[in-house]
C-alpha positions in Angstrom: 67.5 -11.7 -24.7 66.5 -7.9 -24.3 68.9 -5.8 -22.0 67.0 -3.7 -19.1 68.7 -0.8 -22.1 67.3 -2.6 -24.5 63.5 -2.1 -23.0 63.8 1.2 -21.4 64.6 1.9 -25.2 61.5 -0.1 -26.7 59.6 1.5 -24.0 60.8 4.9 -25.3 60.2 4.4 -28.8 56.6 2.8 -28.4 55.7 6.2 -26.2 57.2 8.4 -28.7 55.2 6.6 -31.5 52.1 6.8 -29.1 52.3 10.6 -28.7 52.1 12.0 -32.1 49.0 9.8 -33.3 47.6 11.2 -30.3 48.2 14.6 -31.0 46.7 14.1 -34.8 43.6 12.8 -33.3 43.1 15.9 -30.8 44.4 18.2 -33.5 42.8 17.1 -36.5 40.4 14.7 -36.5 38.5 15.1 -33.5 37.9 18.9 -34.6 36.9 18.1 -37.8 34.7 15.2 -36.5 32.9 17.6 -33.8 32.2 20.4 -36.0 30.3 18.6 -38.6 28.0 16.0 -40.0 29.7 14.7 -42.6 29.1 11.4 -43.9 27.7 8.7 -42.7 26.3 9.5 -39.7 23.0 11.6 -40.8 22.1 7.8 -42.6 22.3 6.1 -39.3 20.4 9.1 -37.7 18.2 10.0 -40.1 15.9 6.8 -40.4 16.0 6.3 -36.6 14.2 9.3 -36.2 11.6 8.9 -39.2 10.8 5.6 -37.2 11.0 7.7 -33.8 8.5 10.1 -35.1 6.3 8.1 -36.3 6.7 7.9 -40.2 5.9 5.1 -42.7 9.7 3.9 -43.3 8.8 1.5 -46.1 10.7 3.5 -48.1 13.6 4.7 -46.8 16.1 3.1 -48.7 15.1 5.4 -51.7 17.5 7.8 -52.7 15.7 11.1 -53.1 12.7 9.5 -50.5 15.4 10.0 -47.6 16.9 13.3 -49.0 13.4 14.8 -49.0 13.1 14.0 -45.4 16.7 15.3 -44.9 16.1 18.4 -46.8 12.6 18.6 -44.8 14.4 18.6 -41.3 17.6 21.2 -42.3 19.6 18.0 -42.0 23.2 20.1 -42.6 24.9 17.6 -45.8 24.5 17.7 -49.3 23.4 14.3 -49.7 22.1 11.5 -48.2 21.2 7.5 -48.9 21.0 4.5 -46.4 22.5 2.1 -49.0 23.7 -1.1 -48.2 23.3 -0.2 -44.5 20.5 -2.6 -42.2 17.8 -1.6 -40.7 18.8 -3.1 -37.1 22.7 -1.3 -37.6 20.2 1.7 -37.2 18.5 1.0 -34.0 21.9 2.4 -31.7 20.9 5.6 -33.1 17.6 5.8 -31.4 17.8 7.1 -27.9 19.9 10.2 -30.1 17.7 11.1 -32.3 15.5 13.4 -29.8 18.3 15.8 -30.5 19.9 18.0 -33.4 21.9 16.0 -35.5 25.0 17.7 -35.1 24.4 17.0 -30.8 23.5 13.6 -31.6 26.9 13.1 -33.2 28.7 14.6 -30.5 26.9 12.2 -28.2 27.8 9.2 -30.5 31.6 10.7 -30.9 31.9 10.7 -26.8 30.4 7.0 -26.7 32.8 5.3 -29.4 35.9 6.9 -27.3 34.4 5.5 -24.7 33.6 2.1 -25.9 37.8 2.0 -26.5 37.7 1.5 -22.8 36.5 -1.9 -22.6 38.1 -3.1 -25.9 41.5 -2.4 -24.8 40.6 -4.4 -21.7 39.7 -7.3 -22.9 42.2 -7.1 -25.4 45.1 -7.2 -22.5 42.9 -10.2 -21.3 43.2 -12.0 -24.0 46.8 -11.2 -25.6 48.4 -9.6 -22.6 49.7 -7.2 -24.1 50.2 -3.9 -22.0 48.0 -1.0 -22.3 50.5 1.1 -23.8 50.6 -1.3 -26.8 47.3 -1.8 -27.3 46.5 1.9 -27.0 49.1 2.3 -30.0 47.5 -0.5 -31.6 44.1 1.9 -31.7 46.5 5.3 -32.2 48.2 3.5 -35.6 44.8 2.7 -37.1 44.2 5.9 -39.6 40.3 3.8 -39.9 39.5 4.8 -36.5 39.9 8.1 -37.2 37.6 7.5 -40.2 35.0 6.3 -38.0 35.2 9.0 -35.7 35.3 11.1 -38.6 32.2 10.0 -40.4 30.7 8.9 -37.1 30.8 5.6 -38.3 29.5 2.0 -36.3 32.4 -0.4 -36.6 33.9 0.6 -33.1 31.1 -0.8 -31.8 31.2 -3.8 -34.1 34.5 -4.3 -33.0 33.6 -4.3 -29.2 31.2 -7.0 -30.2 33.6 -9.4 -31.8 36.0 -9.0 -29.6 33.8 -9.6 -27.0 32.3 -12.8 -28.5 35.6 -14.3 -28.7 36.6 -13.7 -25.4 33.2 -14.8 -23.9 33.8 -18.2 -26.1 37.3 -18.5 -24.7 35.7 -18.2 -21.0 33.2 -21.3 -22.3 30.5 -19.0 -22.2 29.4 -20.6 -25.9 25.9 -19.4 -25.5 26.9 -15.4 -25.1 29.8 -15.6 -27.7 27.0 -16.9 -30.1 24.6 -13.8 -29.0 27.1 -11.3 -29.7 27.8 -12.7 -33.3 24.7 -12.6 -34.0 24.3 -9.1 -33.1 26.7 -8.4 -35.3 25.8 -10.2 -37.8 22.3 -8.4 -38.1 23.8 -5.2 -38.2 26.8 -5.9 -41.0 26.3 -9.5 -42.5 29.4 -10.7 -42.8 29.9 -11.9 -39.4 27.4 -14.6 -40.0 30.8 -16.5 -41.1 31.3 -17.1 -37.7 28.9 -19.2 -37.9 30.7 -21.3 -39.9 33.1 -21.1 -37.3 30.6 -22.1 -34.5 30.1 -24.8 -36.7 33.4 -26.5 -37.4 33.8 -26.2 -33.6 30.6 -27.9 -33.2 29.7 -25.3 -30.6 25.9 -25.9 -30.6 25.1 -23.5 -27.9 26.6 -20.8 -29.5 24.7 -21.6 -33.0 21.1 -22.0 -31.3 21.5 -19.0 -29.3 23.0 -17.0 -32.2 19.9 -18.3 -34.6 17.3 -16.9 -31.1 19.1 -13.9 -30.8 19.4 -12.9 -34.8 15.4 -13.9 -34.9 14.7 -11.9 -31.8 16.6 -8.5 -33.3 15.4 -8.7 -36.7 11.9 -8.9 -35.1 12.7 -5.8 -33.2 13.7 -4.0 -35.8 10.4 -4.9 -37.9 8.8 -3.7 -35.0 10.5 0.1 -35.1 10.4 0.1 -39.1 7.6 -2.4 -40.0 8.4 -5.5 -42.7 8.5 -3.2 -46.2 11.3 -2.2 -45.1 13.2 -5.5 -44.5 12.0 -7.4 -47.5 13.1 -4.5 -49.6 16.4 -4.9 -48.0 16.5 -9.0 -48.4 15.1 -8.7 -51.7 16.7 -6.2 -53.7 19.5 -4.6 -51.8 21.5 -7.7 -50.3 21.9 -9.6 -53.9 23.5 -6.1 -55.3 25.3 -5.9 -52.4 26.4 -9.1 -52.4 28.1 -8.9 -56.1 29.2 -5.7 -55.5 27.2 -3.1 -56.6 25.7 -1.6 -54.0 27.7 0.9 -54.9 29.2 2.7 -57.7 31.5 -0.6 -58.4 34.0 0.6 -60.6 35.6 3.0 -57.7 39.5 0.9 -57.4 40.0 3.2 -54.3 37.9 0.6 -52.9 40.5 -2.2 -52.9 38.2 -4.9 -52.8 38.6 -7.8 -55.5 35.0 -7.1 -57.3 36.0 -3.7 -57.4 39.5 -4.2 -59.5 37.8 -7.4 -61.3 35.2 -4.4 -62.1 37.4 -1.5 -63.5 39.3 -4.7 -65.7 37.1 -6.8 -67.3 33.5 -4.4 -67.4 32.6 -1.7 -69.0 30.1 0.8 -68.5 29.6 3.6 -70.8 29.7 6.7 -68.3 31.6 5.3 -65.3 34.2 2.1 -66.9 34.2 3.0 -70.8 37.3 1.8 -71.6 38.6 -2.0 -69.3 41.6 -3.6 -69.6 40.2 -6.5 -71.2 35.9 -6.0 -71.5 35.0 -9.9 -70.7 32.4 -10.4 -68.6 33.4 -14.2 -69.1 36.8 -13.4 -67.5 35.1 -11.7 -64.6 32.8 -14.1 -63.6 35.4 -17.0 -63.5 37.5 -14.1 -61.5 35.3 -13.3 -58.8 34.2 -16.2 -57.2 37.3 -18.7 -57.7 39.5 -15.5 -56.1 37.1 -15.1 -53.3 37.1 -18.5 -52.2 40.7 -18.9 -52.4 41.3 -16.5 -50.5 38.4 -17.4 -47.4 38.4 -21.3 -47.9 41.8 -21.5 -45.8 40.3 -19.7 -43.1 37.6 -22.1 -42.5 39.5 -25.3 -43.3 42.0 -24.4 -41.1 39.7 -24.8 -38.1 41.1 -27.3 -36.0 38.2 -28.1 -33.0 40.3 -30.6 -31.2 42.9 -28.1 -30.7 41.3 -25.4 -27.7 44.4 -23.4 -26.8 43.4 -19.8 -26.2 45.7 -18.6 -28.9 45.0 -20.7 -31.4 41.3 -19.9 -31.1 42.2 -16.4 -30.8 44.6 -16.7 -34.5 41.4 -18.8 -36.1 39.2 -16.0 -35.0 41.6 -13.0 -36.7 42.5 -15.3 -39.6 38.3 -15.6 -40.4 38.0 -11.7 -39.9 40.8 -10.3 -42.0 39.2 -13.1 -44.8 35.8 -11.4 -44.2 37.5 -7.9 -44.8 39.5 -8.8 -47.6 36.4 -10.7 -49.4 34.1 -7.7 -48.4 32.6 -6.5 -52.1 32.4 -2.6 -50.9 35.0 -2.2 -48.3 35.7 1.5 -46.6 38.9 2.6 -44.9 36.8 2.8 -41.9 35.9 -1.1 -41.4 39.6 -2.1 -41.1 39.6 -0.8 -37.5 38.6 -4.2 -37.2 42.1 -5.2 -37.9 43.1 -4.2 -34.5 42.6 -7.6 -32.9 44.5 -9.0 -35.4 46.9 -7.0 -35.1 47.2 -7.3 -31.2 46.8 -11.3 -31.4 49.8 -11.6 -34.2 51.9 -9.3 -32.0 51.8 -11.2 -28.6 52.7 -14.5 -31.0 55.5 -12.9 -32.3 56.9 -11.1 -29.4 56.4 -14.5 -27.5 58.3 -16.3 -30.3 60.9 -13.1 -30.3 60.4 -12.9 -34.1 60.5 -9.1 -34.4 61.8 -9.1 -38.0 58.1 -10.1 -38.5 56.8 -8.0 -36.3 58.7 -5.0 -38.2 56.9 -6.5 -41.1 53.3 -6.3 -39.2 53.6 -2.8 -38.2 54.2 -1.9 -41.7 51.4 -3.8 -43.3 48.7 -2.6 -40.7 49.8 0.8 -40.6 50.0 0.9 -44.6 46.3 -0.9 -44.8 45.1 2.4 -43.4 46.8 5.3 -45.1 44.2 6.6 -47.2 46.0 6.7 -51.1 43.4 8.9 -53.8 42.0 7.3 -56.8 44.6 6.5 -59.3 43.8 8.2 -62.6 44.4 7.0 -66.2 46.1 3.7 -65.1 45.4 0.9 -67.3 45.4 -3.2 -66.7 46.6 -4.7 -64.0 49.0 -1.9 -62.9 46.4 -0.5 -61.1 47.0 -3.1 -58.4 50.2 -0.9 -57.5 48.3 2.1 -56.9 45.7 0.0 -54.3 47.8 -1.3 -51.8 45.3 -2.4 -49.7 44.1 -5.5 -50.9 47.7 -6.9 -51.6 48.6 -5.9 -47.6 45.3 -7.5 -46.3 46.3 -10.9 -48.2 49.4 -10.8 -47.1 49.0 -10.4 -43.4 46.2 -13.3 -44.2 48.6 -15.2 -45.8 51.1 -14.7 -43.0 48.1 -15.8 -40.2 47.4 -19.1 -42.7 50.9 -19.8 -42.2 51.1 -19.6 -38.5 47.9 -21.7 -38.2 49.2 -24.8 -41.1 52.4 -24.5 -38.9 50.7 -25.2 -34.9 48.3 -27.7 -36.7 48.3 -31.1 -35.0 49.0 -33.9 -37.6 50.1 -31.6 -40.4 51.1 -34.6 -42.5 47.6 -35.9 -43.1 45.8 -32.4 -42.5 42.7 -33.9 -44.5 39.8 -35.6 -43.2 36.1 -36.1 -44.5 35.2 -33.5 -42.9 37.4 -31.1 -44.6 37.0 -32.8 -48.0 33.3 -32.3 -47.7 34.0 -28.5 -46.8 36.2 -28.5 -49.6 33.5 -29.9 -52.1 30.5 -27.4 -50.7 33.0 -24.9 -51.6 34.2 -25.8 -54.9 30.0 -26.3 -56.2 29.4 -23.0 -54.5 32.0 -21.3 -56.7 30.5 -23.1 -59.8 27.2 -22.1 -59.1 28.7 -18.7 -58.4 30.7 -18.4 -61.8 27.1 -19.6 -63.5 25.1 -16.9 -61.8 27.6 -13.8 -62.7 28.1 -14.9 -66.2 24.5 -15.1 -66.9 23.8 -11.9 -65.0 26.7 -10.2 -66.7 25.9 -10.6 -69.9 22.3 -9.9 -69.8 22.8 -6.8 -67.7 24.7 -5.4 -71.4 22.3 -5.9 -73.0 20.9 -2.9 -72.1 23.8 -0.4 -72.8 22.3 -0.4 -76.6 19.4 1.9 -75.2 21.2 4.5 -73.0 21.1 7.6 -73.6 24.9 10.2 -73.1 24.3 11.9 -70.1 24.8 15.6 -70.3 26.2 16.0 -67.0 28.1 12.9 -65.3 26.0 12.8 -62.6 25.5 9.3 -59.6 22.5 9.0 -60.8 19.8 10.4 -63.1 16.0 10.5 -62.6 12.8 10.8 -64.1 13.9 11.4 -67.5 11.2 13.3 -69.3 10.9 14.8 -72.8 9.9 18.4 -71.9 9.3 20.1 -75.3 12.9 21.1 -76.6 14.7 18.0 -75.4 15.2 15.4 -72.5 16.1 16.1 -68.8 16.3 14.7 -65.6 17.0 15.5 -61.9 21.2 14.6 -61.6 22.2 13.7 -58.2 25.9 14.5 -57.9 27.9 15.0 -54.6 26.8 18.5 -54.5 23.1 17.3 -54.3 20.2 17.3 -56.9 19.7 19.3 -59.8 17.5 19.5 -62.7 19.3 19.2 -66.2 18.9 19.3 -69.6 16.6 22.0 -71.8 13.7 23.4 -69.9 10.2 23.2 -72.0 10.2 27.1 -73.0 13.9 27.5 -73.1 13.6 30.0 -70.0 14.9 28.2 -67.1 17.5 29.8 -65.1 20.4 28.2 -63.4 19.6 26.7 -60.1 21.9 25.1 -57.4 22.6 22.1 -56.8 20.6 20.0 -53.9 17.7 21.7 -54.2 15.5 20.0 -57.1 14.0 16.2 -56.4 11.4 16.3 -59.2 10.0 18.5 -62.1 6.8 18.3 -64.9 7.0 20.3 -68.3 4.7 21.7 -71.3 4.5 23.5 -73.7 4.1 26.9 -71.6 6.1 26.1 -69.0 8.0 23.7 -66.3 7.4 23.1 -62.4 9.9 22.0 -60.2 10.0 20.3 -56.5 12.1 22.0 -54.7 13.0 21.1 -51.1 15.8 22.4 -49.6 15.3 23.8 -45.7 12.1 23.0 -45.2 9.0 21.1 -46.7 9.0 20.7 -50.3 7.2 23.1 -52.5 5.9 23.4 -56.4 7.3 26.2 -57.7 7.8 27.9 -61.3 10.8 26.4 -63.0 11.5 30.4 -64.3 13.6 33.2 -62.5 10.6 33.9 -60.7 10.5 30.5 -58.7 7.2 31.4 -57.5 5.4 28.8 -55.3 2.2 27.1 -57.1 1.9 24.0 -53.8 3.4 24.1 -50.6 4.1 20.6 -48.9 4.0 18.9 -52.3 6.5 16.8 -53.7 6.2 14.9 -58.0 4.4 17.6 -60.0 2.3 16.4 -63.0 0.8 18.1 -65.4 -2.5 17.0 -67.0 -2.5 16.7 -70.7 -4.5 19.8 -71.3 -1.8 21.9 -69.1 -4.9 23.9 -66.9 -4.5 21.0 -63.6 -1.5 19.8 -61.5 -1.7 16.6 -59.9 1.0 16.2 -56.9 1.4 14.0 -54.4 1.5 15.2 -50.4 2.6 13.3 -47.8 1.5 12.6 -44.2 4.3 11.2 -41.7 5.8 9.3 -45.1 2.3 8.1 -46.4 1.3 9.8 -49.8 -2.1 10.8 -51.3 -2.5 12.2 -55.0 -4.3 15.5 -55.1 -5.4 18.2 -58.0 -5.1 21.7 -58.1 -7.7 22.7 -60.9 -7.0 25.7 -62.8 -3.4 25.8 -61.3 -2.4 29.0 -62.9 -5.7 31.6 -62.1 -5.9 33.7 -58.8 -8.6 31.1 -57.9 -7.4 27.7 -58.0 -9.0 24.4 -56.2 -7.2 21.5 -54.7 -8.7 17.8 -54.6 -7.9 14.9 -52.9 -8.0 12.0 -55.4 -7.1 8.7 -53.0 -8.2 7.8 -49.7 -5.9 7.7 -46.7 -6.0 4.0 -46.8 -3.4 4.0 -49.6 0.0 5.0 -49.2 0.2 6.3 -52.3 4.3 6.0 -54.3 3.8 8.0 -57.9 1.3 8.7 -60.5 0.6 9.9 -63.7 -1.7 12.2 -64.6 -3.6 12.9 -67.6 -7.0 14.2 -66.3 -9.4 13.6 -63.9 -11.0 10.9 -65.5 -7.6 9.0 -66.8 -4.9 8.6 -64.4 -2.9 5.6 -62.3 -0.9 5.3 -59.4 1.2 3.1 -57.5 0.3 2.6 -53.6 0.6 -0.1 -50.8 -2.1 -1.0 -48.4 -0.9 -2.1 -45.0 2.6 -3.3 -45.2 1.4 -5.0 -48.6 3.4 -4.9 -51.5 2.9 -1.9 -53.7 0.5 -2.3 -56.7 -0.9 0.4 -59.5 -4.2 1.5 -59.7 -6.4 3.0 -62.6 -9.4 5.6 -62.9 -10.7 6.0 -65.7 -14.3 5.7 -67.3 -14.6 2.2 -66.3 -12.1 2.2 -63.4 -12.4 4.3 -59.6 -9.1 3.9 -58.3 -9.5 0.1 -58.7 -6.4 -2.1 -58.4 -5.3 -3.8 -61.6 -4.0 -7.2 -60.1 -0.7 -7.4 -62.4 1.5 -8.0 -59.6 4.0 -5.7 -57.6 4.4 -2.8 -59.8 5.3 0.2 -59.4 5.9 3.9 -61.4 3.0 4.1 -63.9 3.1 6.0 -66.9 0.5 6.4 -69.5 0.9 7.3 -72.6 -0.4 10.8 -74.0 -3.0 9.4 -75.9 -4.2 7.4 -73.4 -3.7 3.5 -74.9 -1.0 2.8 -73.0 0.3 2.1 -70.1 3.8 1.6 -69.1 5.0 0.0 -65.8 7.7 -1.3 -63.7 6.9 -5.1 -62.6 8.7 -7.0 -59.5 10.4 -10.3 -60.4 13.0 -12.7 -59.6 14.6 -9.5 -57.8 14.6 -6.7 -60.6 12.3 -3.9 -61.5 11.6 -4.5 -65.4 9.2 -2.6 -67.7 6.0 -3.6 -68.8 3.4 -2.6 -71.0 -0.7 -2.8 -70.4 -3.1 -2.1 -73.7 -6.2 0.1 -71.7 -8.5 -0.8 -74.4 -8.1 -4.8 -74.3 -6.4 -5.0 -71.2 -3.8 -7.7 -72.5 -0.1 -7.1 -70.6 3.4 -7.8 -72.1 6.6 -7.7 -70.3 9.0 -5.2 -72.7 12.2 -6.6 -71.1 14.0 -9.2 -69.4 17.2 -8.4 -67.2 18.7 -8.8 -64.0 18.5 -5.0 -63.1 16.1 -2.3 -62.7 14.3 -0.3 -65.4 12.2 2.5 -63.4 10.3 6.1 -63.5 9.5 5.5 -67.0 8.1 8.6 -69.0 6.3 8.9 -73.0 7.5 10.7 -75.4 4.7 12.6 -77.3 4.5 9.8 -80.0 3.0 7.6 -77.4 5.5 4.9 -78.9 9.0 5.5 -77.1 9.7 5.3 -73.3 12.3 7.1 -71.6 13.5 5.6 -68.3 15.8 5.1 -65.6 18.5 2.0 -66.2 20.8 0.6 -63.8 22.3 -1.6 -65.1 26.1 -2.5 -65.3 25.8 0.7 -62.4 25.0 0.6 -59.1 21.9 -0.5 -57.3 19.5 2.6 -58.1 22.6 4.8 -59.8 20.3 4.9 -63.1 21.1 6.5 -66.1 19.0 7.8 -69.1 17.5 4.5 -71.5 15.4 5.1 -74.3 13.0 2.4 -76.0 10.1 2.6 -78.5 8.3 -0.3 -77.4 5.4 0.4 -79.4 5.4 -0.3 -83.1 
C-alpha cells in the first residue's frame, strides 16, 4: 500500500513530467504550427474550397490537377496531393475555407485544442483516471504534436472513437454505431468495428452505422459530385490498401508492408538493391503477418462478458491492431493510442502492477519519438532502427494477454463461432497471398522498359522526346520542374515548383508555368515571355506555326488554338463545346487531333476530329491521355480495366484496337517518338499510386 509520502511523491513527479511537455508544446510546436502551413492541412483545405467555389472536383486527386489550383490561389507550400485522403474526411474543412489558408489553420489549430476538452472528459468517465493523468497522457504523445503540427484530423478521429465507445457502454448501441461510422468514412479502418458490433451482435449499432455511412457518403457526393468517389473506390483504395498509396519503400513508416517492401522488392530508382528480391516471399509475408497479428483482436471478443473494462480493453486491443496493420501509417495517427494507453493504466494501477506500468510508459512514449530514416542498413536489421512497429506489437501483445487472462471458460475458449471466424480468416489470407503474388510479379514486368531517371525525382510526367533527348516535368519536394535537354539546347535553369507541363520542336520549347497566380504559356528560353495567359498543357501542331492548350473554367477544360502563335497577330479558337469537360489532347492540326473529356459525371472517354470525324466519341471505353502518332496512323491511349490504366493502341485508317499491355498498374500521358513506332510514357509500377517514372516501348513493328 502507497504511504500518504508515497503519493504526495507520485503526485510530484506526474506534475513535474506534465510541465515540461507543456512547455515544448507552447515553445516549439505551437509556434511552428501557427506560423505556417505545412503539410497536410492545405490537402484538407484545398479541395473543400474548390467544392465551396464551385469547381468541377472530378479530378482532384491528381497530382499536378490540385497543385495547379494551389499554385492558382498563392496557396503558401511547395507541394500538394490529396492522396489516400476521403473525400468526406474533407467536409470539416468547409465552414474554413471562406478564409486564407494560413487563418483557416489557426481556426482549425484553436478547435483540436479545444476538442481535448471533451476527450479528457470522457476519458475520466470511463477509466477514472484523474485529469492530471490524462492530461499527461495527451502531453506524452509526441503524435499530437504532429497533428497540431501538420494540422492534421486524427484528434477529431479520436473524439469520435472514444466517444462511440463510451456511448456503447451507456447502451446507447444506436449512437456508438453512428459515430463509427463517421469515422469510418473519413479513415476506413474503423469499419473493423464493425466486426466488433458484430461479434457483440449489437444490431442497432450495425443498422445505424450502415444509415449513417450511406447518409455521409451521399453528402459528400453531393459537395464533390460521384467522379470523385468512384475514382477514390476504384483506383485509390486497392493501392492503398496493399500499400502503395504512397512511396512504399519508406521504413520510417514502420508499418509491416513497408519493411516487407524495402526486403523482398525491388524497384530500380527507390529499392534497387532488397535483402532478398522475392516477390514470392512477400506475398506469403504480408497477409499471414497481418492476420496474425489482428485475428486475436477479434477472436478475443467475448459478448457474454459486458463489464465496462473489458469492453473498454476489446475496444483498445481492436485499435492498436488497426494501427499496427495500417499499410501507410504516420507518427501523427498514433495519438489514437491515448485511450489505450489511459484504459491499460487504470487496469494496472487497479491491479498495483506498476512494474508494467513502468513498462507502458516506456513503450507509448517511445512509439512516438520520431527516429530518421535509417540509411544503408541491409536485411532484417533494419527492424532495429524502426522501433515502432515492434513497440505497437508489443503493447498489443500485452493487451491480448490481459484479455486471454479475464476470459470466462479459458479452458475451452473455442466455439463454432470462433472456429468459423477463424476459417473466414485463414481463406481470406489465401486469397490474399494469391492476389499479391500474381499482382507482384506482373507489376515487374514492366521494369524491362524504364527508362534511368536523370534527376530522382517522386514522380515524373509527360515524358516527351523534344529534339536532343527526353524530358519530363520531376515533382520533387521542392515542387515541379522541367528536366532533361530542351529542343534547341537553350533552356535556362528554372526553379523548382513552377513548371506543370511543356511542348517542344525543332525551334523551340513552351512551358506551363503556374506559380502565384493563373497558369500561363510562356517561352521555355531566358526570356520566359508569355505566349497564353490562363492556359495550362501546351501542344504544338506538327507544322510548329499553331498551339493547341487547354483552359479551364471553374475545373472544366476546353481545347483551344492559337493560329500563327509566334506573329504580332495571332488568333485563338475554341475547338470543344462547353458541354465537354475536356482532360488532355493531342494536337497535330486542325483537321487531326483527339482528346479525352467527360460529359456529366460520365466517365471520361477520347474523342477524334479528323476528315471523317467532328469531335465524335470513339466508343472504346474509359480512356484517357491520347496521343497520336506524328504521322498520323496511330493512336495511342490509356484504357480503364479491372482497376489499372494500361496502354492501347487504335489504327486510324482501319479502326481495329489492340491492348499493348497487361498489368496491374498504370501506364499514362503516353508521348511518340518521331518514328511513329516507340511510345514514351509514364509507369507506376512497383512505385506508388501515380509516382510514375519514364517507360519506353516501340509498340509498332
Amino acid at each position: 500500500m502507497i504511504t500518504t509520502t508515497g503519493k504526495r511523491l507520485v503526485f510530484g513527479l506526474e506534475m513535474c513530467a506534465l510541465v515540461f511537455p507543456l512547455l515544448y508544446l507552447a515553445v516549439h510546436t505551437l509556434p511552428r504550427a501557427w506560423g505556417k502551413l505545412n503539410t497536410d492541412f492545405p490537402n484538407y483545405y484545398m479541395s473543400a474550397r474548390l467544392a465551396r467555389e464551385g469547381y468541377d472536383t472530378s479530378r482532384m486527386y491528381e497530382w499536378r490537377w490540385l497543385q495547379r489550383e494551389k499554385d492558382h490561389r498563392a496557396v503558401d507550400i511547395s507541394v500538394i496531393g490529396l492522396l489516400p485522403i476521403t473525400p468526406i474526411s474533407t467536409l470539416p474543412m468547409w465552414p474554413l475555407t471562406g478564409l486564407a489558408p494560413l487563418t483557416a489553420k489557426h481556426v482549425w489549430l484553436v478547435l483540436n485544442l479545444a476538442l481535448l476538452v471533451p476527450l479528457c472528459w470522457l476519458l475520466r468517465l470511463m477509466t477514472g483516471l484523474p485529469y492530471r493523468r490524462i492530461a499527461l497522457a495527451f502531453a506524452l504523445s509526441f503524435p499530437l504534436h504532429r497533428n497540431l503540427l501538420y494540422g492534421q484530423f486524427y484528434v477529431l478521429l479520436l473524439l469520435l472513437m472514444v466517444a462511440a465507445c463510451w456511448a456503447y457502454l451507456r447502451e446507447q448501441h444506436a449512437l456508438a454505431g453512428i459515430l463509427v461510422a463517421i469515422a469510418a468514412a473519413c479513415k476506413i479502418f474503423p469499419i473493423l468495428f464493425f466486426v466488433w458490433f458484430l461479434r457483440r451482435k449489437a444490431w442497432r449499432a450495425l443498422v445505424a452505422g450502415a444509415l449513417t455511412g450511406v447518409a455521409a457518403i451521399a453528402a459528400s457526393i453531393s459537395v464533390y459530385g460521384f467522379a470523385a468517389h468512384r475514382t477514390y473506390v476504384e483506383e485509390i483504395l486497392p493501392w492503398t490498401m496493399h500499400g502503395e498509396g504512397l512511396p512504399p519503400y519508406v521504413t520510417a513508416s514502420g508499418s509491416i508492408s513497408s519493411i516487407l517492401h524495402y526486403l523482398f522488392l525491388n524497384e530500380p530508382q527507390w529499392n534497387p538493391r532488397p535483402w532478398h528480391n522475392s516477390p514470392l516471399w512477400y506475398a506469403l509475408l504480408l497477409p499471414s503477418l497481418q492476420m496474425i497479428v489482428l485475428a486475436p483482436a477479434i477472436l478475443l471478443i467475448c459478448a457474454e462478458d459486458r463489464e465496462p473494462r473489458r469492453i473498454q480493453l476489446e475496444w483498445s486491443a481492436l485499435l492498436t491492431a488497426c494501427l499496427a496493420v495500417s499499410t501507410i501509417p504516420a507518427s501523427y495517427n498514433f495519438v489514437l493510442l491515448v485511450f489505450p494507453a489511459c484504459v491499460l493504466t487504470a487496469i494496472l494501477l487497479e491491479r498495483k502492477s506498476y512494474r508494467w506500468l513502468a513498462l507502458l510508459v516506456v513503450i507509448f512514449v517511445g512509439v512516438g519519438v520520431p527516429l530518421p530514416t535509417p540509411t544503408g542498413v541491409i536485411g532484417p536489421a533494419i527492424l532495429l532502427y524502426v522501433p515502432r512497429l515492434l513497440l505497437v506489437l508489443a503493447l498489443l501483445a500485452g493487451m491480448y494477454v490481459l484479455l486471454r487472462s479475464e476470459r470466462p471458460n479459458r479452458r475451452f475458449p473455442w466455439n463454432s463461432g470462433q472456429a468459423a471466424w477463424a476459417a473466414a480468416m485463414a481463406v481470406a489470407v489465401m486469397i490474399g497471398v494469391h492476389s499479391t503474388l500474381q499482382r507482384e510479379r506482373a507489376v515487374r514486368q514492366e521494369y524491362a522498359y524504364r527508362l534511368p531517371l536523370q534527376t530522382q525525382a517522386l514522380l515524373a510526367a509527360r515524358p516527351q522526346f523534344t529534339g536532343t533527348g527526353i524530358s519530363y516535368v520531376a515533382m520533387t519536394p521542392a515542387g515541379y520542374s522541367l528536366e532533361g535537354p530542351p529542343a534547341d539546347g537553350s533552356r535556362s535553369e528554372r526553379k523548382a515548383g513552377d513548371d506543370l507541363s511543356f511542348t517542344g520542336g525543332a525551334r523551340g520549347f513552351w512551358i506551363e508555368n503556374a506559380s502565384n497566380g493563373p497558369s500561363r504559356i510562356v517561352e521555355g528560353d531566358a526570356s520566359s515571355r508569355t505566349i497564353e495567359a490562363d492556359a495550362r498543357e501546351p501542344m504544338l501542331s506538327r507544322d510548329e506555326t499553331s498551339l493547341a492548350f487547354l483552359r479551364d473554367d471553374h475545373g472544366r477544360g476546353r481545347l483551344f488554338v492559337r493560329r500563327n502563335f509566334r506573329s504580332e497577330l495571332p488568333s485563338d479558337t475554341v475547338l470543344t463545346p462547353p458541354s465537354l469537360n475536356v482532360y488532355e489532347a493531342s494536337f497535330l492540326s486542325e483537321r487531326a487531333y483527339a482528346f479525352s473529356a467527360v460529359r456529366g459525371q460520365g466517365r471520361p472517354e477520347i474523342y477524334l476530329t479528323d476528315t471523317s470525324h467532328a469531335n465524335s466519341p470513339l466508343h472504346i471505353g474509359e480512356a484517357r491521355y491520347p496521343a497520336l502518332s506524328p504521322d498520323g496512323r496511330w493512336l495511342a491511349y490509356s484504357r480503364f480495366d479491372r482497376g489499372a490504366w494500361n496502354l492501347w493502341l487504335r489504327d486510324e485508317q482501319s479502326g481495329a484496337t489492340r491492348r499493348i499491355a497487361d498489368v496491374p498498374c498504370n501506364q499514362i500521358e503516353a508521348s511518340w517518338e518521331k518514328d511513329s513506332k516507340t511510345l514514351l510514357y509514364g509507369s507506376d509500377c512497383g512505385r506508388s499510386l501515380w509516382f510514375t517514372a519514364v517507360a519506353r516501348k516501340r509498340v509498332v513493328p
